[in-house]
C-alpha positions as CSV (number, residue, x, y, z in Angstrom):
1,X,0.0,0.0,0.0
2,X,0.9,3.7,-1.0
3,X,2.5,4.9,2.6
4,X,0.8,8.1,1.8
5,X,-2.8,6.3,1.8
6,X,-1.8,4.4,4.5
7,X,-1.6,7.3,6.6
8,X,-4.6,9.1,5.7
9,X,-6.9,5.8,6.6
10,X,-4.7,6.0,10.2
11,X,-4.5,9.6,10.5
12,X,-7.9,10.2,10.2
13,X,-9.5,9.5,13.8
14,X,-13.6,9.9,12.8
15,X,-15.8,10.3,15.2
16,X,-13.0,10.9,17.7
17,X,-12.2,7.5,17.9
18,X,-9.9,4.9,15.6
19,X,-10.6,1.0,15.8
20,X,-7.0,-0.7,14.7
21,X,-6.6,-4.2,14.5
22,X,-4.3,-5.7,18.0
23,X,-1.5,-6.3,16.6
24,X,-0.9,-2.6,16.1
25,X,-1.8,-1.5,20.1
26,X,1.4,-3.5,20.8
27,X,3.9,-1.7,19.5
28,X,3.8,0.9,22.7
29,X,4.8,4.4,23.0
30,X,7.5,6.3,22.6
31,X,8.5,9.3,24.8
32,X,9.5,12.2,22.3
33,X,8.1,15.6,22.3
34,X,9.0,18.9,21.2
35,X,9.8,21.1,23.5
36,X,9.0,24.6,23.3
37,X,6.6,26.8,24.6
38,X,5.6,28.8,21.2
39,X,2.8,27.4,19.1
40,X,0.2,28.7,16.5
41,X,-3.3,27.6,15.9
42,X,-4.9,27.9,12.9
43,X,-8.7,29.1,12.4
44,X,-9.5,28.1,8.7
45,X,-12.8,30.1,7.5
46,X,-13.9,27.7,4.6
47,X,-15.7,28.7,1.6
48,X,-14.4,31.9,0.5
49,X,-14.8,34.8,3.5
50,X,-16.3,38.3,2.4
51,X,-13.5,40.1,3.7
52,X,-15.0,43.5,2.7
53,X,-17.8,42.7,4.8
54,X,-15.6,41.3,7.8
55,X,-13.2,44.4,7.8
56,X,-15.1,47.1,6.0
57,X,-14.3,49.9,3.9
58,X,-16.8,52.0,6.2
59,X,-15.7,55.4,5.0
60,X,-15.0,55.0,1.1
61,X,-18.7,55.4,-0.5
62,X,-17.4,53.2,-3.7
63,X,-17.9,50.4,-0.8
64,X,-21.9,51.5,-0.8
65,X,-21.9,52.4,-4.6
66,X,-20.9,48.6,-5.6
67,X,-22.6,47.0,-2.5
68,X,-25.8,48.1,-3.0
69,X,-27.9,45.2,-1.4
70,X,-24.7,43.9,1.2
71,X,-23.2,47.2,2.3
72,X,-23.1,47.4,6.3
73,X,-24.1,50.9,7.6
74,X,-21.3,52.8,8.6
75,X,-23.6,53.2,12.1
76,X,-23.0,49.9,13.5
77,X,-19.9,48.7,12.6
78,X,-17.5,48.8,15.3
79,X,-13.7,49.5,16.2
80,X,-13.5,52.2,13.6
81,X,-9.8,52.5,13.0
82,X,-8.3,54.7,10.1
83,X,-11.1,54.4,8.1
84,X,-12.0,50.7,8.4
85,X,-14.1,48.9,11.1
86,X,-15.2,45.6,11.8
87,X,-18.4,43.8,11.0
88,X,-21.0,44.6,14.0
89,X,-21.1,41.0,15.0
90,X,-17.1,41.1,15.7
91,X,-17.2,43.1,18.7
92,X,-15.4,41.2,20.5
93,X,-12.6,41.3,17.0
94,X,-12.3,44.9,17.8
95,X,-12.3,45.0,21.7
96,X,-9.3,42.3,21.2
97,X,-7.6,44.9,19.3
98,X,-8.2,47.8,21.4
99,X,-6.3,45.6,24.0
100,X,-3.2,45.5,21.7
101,X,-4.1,42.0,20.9
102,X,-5.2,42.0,17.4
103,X,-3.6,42.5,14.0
104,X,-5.5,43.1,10.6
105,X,-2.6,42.0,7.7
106,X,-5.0,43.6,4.8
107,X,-5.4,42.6,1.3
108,X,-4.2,39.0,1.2
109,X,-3.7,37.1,-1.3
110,X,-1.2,35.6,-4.2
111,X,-0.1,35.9,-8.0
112,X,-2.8,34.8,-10.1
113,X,-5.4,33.1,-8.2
114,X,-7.6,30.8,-8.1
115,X,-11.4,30.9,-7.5
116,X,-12.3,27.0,-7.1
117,X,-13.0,26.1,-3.9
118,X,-10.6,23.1,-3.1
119,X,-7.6,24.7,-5.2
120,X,-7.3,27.9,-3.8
121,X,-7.7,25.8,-0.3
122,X,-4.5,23.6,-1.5
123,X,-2.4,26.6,-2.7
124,X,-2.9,28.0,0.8
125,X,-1.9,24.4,2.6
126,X,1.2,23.8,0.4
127,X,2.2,27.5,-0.2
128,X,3.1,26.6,-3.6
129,X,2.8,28.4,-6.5
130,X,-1.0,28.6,-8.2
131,X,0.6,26.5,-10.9
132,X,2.4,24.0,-8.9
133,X,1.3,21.0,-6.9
134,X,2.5,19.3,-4.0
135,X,1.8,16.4,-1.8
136,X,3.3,17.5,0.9
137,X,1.8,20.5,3.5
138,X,4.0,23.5,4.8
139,X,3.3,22.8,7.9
140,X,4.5,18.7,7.6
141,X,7.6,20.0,5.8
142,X,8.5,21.8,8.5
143,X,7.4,19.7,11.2
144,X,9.6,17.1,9.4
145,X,12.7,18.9,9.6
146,X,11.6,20.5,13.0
147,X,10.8,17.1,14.9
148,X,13.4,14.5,15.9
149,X,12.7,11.5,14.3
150,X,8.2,11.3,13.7
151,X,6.5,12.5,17.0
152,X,2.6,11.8,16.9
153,X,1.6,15.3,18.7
154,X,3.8,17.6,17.0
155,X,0.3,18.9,15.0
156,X,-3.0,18.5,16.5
157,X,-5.9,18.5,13.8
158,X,-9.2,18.8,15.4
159,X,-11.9,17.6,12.1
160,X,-13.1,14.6,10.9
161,X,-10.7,14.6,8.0
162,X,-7.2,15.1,7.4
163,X,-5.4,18.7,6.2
164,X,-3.1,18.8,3.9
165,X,-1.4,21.5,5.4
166,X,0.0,18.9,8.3
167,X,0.7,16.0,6.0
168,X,4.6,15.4,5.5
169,X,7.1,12.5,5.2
170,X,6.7,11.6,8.6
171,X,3.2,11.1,10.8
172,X,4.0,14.1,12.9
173,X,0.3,15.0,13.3
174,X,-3.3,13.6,14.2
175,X,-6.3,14.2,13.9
176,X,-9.2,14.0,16.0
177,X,-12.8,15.1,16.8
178,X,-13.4,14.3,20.2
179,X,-9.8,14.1,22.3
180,X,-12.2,12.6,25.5
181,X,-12.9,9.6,23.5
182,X,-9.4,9.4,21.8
183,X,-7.6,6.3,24.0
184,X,-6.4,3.5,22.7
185,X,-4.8,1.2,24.6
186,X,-1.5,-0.1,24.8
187,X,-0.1,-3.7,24.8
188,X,3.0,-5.1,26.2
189,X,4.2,-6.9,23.6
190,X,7.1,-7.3,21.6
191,X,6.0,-8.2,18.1
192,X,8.7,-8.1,15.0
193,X,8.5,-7.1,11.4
194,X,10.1,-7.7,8.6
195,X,12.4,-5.2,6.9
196,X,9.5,-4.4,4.2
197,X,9.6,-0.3,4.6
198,X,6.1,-0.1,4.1
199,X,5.7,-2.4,7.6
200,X,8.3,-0.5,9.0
201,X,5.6,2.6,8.1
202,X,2.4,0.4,9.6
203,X,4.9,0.3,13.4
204,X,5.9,4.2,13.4
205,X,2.0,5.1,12.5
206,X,1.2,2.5,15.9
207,X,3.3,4.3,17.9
208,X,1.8,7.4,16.4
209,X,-1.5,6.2,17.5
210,X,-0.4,5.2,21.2
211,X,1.9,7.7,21.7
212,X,-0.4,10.5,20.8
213,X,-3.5,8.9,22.6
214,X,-1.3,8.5,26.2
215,X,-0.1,11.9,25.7
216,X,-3.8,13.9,25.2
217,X,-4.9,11.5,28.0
218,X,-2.6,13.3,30.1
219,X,-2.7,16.9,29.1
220,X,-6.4,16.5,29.4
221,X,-5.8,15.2,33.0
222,X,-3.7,18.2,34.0
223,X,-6.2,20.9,32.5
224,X,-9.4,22.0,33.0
225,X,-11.9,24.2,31.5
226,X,-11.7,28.0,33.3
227,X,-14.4,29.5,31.7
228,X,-17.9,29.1,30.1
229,X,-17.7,28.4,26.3
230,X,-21.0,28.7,23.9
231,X,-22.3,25.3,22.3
232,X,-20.9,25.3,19.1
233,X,-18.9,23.0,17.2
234,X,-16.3,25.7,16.7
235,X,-16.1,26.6,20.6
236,X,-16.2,23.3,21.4
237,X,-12.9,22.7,18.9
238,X,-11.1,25.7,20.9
239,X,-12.0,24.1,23.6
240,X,-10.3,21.6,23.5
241,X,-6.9,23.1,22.0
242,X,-7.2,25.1,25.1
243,X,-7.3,22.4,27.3
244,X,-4.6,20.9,25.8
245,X,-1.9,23.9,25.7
246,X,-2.7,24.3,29.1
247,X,-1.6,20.7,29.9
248,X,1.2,21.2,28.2
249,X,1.1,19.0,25.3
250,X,4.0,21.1,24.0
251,X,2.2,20.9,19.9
252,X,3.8,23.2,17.7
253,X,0.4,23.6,15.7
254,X,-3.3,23.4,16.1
255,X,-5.7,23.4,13.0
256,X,-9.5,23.3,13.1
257,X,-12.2,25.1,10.9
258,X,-15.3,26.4,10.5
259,X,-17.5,25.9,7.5
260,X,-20.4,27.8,5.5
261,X,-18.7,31.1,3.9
262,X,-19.6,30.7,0.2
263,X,-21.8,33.4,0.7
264,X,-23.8,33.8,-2.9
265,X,-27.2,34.1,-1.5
266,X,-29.1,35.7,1.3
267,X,-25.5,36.7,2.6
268,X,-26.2,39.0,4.9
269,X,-28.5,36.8,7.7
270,X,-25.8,34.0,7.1
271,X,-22.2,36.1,7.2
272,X,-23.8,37.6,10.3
273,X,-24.8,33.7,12.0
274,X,-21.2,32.3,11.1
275,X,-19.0,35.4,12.3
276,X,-21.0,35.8,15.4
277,X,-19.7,31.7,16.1
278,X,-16.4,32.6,15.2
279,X,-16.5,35.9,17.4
280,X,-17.9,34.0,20.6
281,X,-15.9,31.1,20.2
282,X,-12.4,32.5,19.7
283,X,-13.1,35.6,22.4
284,X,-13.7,32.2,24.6
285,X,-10.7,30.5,23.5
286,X,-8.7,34.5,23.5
287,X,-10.0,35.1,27.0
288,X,-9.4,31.4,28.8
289,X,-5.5,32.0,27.5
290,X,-5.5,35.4,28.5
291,X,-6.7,33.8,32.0
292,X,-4.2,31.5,32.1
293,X,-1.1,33.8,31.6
294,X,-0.5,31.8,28.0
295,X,-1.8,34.4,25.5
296,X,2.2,35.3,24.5
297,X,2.5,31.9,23.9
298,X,-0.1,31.3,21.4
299,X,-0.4,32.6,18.1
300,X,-3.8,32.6,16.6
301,X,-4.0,32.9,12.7
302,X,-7.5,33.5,11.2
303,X,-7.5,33.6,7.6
304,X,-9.8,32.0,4.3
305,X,-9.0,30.6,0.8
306,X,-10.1,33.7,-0.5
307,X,-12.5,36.6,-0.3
308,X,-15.1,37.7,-2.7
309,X,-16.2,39.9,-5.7
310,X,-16.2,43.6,-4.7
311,X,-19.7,44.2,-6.2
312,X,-22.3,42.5,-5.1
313,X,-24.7,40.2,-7.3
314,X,-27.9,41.3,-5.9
315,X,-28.1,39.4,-2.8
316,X,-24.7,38.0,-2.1
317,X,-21.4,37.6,-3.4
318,X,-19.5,35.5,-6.0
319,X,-15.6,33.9,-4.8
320,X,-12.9,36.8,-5.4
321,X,-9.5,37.4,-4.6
322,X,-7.8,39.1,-1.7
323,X,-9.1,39.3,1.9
324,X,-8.0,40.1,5.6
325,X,-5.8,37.8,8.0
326,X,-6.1,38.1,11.7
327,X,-3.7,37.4,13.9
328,X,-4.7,37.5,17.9
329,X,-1.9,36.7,20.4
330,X,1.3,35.6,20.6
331,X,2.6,39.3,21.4
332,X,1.6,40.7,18.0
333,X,1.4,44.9,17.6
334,X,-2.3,45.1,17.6
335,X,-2.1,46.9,14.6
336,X,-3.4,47.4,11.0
337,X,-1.0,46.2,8.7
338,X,-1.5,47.1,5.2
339,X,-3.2,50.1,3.0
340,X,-7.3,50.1,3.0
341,X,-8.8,48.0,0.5
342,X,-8.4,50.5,-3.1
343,X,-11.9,49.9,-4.5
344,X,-11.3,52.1,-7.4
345,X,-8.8,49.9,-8.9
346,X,-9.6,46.8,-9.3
347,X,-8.4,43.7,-11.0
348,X,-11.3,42.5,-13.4
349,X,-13.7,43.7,-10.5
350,X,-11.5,42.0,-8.0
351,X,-9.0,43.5,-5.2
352,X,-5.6,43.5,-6.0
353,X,-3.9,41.4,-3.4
354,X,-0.9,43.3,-1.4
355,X,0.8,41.4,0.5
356,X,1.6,37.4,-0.2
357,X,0.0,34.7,2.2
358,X,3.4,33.4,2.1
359,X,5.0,36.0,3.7
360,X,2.9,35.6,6.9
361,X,3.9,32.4,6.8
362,X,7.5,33.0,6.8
363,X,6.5,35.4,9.7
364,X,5.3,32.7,11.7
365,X,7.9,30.4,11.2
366,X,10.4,33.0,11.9
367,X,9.3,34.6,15.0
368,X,7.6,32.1,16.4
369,X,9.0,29.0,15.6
370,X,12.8,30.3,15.1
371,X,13.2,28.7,12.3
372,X,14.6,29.0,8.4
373,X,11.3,29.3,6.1
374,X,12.9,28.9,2.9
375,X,14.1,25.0,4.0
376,X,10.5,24.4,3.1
377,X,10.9,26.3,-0.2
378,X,9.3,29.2,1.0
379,X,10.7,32.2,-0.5
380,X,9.0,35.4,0.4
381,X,10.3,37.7,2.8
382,X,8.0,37.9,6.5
383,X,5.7,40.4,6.9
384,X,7.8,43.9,9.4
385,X,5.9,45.0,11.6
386,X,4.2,42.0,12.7
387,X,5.4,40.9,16.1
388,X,6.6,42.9,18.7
């Protein structure tokens, strides 16, 4: 079997919970971790984000002469900043940044993008090129040169499905819905293989398995939940990463997502439902940290796969180009990086991207993670002005 198949059936934990045959519980665990106290989590908006209507344009009136049907009144936005202000349901977006917590990185995007759904997702994940292709992630390239040998909790992917993003040569992540029910048990047995590599593949994904189950197990056991989180699927993910940060699980990365932003009908009741989740749920996850004296430790990075068409088509909008990143902790200037969305020149009736989604990358991987972004063939330069 394809090693790379093979780990996508035993990376992918649905339901929370994987069933493996015995003979793989007996492999046991192994004791590697990385150490390090930095890590970023990743809030992936899929579907395509109306970042005009996230971050909006509140004081240019070419934002109310092409949004006829969508604009939001300049009234009830909130955190007006330099001319821009966030979406009224993001109040808690803009208290964060009045407490120097926040950064806007404005008009993201890349060189002749893409507006399918699932590409534009997999130029993000791989940071390659629009007309290159990749099996492996960024992330998994660096967490293959980052970790010692594979280590199962180097990435934690809270979904039913696998990310690309994560995937490299080596299982350095997992994914899971439901850590609580993730346990898998471990026998004491000594069982040999042959010196077939893709065997040899089968033992380090068991040890992936039992490693990464006895070491949740016990970062759940040392944590607990400090504050009151809504009941959403979202909250319930950040949750969860907060518990385990704060018993030091010592991942580098956390992924989850939230779904429903290909907004191309009745777009303003539903942009107004889905960023009110990701408000409550990451003000939750923000304030829990904050609590616990770990918000410079944690990076959060909130970004889509792209925005949408500047003008509106009557009662929502089609999949554009650029859009807004946030970034919320991890001792970031609480700024607005970036000039204000140009609305009088457009690309084909698009916004012209500014800055590359690469260079936040390299960012990230520079400030936070100390290490050399163009070993995984990334080479833009990071984002000044970033990190404080």
């Amino acid at each position: 079997m394809n090693r790379r198949n093979f780990l996508t059936l035993t990376g992918t934990f649905t339901g929370g919970l994987l069933v493996l045959p015995d003979f793989l519980h007996a492999f046991g665990s192994q004791n590697n971790l990385v150490v390090g106290e930095q890590c970023v989590v990743f809030i992936q908006l899929n579907g395509g984000n109306d970042g005009l209507n996230t971050f909006i344009p509140y004081d240019d009136p070419l934002y109310y002469d092409l949004r006829t049907k969508i604009a939001l009144n300049k009234d009830l936005v909130v955190g007006k900043n330099k001319g821009m202000a966030f979406h009224p349901s993001l109040k808690d977006f803009a208290q964060m940044q009045q407490n120097g917590d926040l950064t806007v990185i404005q008009n993201v995007g890349y060189p002749e993008p893409i507006r399918s759904h699932f590409r534009s997702q997999e130029i993000w994940q791989t940071a390659t090129d629009s007309n290159k292709y990749m099996n492996e992630g960024w992330l998994g390239r660096f967490l293959d040169l980052q970790c010692n040998g594979h280590q199962a909790t180097a990435g934690i992917n809270l979904d039913s499905i696998d990310n690309l993003a994560l995937k490299g040569v080596e299982p350095n992540f997992i994914t899971i819905k439901d850590p609580d029910r993730f346990k898998v048990k471990s026998k004491e047995e000594n069982v040999t293989l042959s010196q077939n590599p893709h065997l040899d593949f089968v033992r380090k994904i068991a040890n992936s398995v039992t490693e990464g189950s006895d070491e949740i197990q016990k970062a759940l056991a040392k944590s607990k939940t400090e504050i009151s989180y809504p009941k959403t699927e979202l909250s319930k993910n950040l949750e969860w990463i907060a518990r385990l940060i704060k018993g030091n699980l010592n991942s580098k990365v956390y992924y989850t997502s939230l779904n429903g932003f290909d907004t191309h009908d009745n777009q303003l009741a539903i942009h107004e439902r889905k960023l009110t989740d990701l408000n409550d749920s990451l003000y939750s996850f923000y304030s829990d940290l904050k609590q616990s004296q770990l918000l410079q430790n944690v990076t959060v990075v909130v970004f889509s796969e792209f925005g949408r068409r500047v003008k509106d088509n009557g009662n929502g909008t089609d999949h554009g180009t650029a859009a807004p990143m946030f970034i919320i902790g991890g001792n970031n200037k609480g700024t607005i990086l970036g000039k204000n969305p140009n609305l009088a020149d457009l690309d084909n009736g698009d916004l012209k991207y500014e800055i590359d989604f690469r260079s936040v990358y390299a960012s990230l991987l520079k400030e936070k993670m100390n290490f050399d972004y163009s070993k995984i063939g990334i080479a833009n330069k990071p984002v000044s002005g970033l990190f404080g």
